[in-house]
C-alpha positions as MATLAB code, in Angstrom:
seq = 'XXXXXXXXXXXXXXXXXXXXXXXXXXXXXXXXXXXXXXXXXXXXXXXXXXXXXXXXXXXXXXXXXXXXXXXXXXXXXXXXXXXXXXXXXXXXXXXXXXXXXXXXXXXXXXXXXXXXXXXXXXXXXXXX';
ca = [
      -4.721   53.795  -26.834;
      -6.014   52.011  -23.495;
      -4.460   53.649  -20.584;
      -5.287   52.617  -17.134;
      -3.906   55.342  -14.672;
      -3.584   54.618  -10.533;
      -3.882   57.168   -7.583;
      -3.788   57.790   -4.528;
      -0.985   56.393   -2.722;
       1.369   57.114   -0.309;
       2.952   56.596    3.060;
       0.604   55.923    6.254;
       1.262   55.138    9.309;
       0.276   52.077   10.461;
      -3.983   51.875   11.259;
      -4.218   54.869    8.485;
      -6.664   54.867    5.720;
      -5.783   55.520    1.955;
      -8.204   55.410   -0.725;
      -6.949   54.515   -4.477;
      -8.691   55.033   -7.596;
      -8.635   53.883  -11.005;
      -9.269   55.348  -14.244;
      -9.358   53.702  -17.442;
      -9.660   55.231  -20.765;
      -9.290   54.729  -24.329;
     -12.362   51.987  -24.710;
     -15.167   51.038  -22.816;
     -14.531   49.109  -19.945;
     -18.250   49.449  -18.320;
     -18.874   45.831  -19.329;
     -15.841   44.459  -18.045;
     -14.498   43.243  -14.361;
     -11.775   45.149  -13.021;
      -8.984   44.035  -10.183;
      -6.355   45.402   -7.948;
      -3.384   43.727   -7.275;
      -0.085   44.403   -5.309;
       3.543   43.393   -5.533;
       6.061   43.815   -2.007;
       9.851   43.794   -2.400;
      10.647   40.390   -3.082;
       7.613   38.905   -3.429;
       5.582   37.798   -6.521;
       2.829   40.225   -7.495;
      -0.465   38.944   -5.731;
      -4.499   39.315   -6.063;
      -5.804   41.913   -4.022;
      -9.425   42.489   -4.623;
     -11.668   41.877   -7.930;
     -14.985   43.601   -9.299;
     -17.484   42.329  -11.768;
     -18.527   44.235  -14.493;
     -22.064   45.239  -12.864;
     -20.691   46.115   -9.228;
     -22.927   43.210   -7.956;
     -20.051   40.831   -6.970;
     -16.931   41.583   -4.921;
     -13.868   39.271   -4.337;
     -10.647   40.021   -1.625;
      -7.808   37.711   -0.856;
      -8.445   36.815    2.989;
      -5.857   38.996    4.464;
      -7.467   42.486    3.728;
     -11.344   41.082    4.059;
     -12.738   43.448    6.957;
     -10.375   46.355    5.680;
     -10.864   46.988    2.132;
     -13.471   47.623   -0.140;
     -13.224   47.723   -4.122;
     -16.254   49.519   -5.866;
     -17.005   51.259   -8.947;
     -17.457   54.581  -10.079;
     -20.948   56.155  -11.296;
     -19.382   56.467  -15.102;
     -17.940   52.911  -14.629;
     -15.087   53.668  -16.349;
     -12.892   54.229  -12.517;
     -12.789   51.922   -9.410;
     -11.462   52.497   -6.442;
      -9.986   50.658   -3.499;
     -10.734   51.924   -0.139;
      -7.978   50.672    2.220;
      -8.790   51.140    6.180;
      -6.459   49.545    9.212;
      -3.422   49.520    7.196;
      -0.829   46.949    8.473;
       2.921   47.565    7.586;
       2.585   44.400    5.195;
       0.017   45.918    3.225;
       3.293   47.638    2.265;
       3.274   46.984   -1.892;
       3.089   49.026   -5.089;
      -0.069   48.198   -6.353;
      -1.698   47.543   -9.837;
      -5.528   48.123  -11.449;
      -6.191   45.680  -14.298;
      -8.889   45.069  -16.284;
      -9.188   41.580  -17.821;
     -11.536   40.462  -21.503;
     -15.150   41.205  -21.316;
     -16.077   37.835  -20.873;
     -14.037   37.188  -17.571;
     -16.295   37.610  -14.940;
     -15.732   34.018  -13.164;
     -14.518   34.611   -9.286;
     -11.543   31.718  -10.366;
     -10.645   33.863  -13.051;
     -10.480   37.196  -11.728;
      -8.375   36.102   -8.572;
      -5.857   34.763  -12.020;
      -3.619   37.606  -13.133;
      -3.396   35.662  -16.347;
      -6.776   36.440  -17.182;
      -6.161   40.646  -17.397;
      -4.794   41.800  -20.186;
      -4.881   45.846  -19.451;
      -2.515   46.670  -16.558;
      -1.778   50.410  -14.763;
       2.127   51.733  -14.237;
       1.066   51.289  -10.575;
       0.926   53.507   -7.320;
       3.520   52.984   -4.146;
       1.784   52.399   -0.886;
       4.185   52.343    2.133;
       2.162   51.489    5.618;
       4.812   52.956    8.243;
       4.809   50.829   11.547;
];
């Protein structure tokens, strides 16, 4: 069974740091991109950041360029999202996905169409 299990969030105040991680299991997801997304109270879930398969190629929507930083783990199988100078609308529960093996296309991985493996998701409340 694939299982892909969030961590790491919580309430910050405003300017804080949190760091979220990943881990998938149940198949091999070393050759595959992986993404975080995030979804605020009343608002459609949105593309946060995106990672290709190798760890060569990084993608962030433009409001949290400068602030986050997605990267993979040494077994592959975990990525994390490092989240510095957290605003209050950073505010969101947010979701790690991992999408086919052959979606590696920076127009595709900003799609949440293209994942088909989504986490239960992890609460992140930025506190002004």
């Amino acid at each position: 069974q694939v299982q892909l299990v969030e961590s790491g969030g919580g309430l910050v105040q405003a300017g804080g740091s949190l760091r979220l991680s990943c881990a998938a299991s149940g198949r091999t997801f070393s050759s595959r991109a992986m993404g975080w997304f995030r979804q605020a109270p009343g608002k459609e879930r949105e593309f946060v950041a995106a990672i290709t398969e190798n760890g060569r190629d990084t993608y962030y929507t433009d409001s949290v360029k400068g602030r986050f930083t997605i990267s993979r783990g040494k077994a592959k199988n975990t990525v994390y999202l490092q989240m510095n100078s957290l605003k209050p609308e950073d505010t969101a529960i947010y979701y790690c996905a991992c999408p086919p093996p052959y979606v590696s296309s920076h127009a595709m991985l900003l799609n949440q169409n293209s994942y088909n493996f989504w986490g239960q998701g992890t609460q992140v409340t930025v506190s002004s």
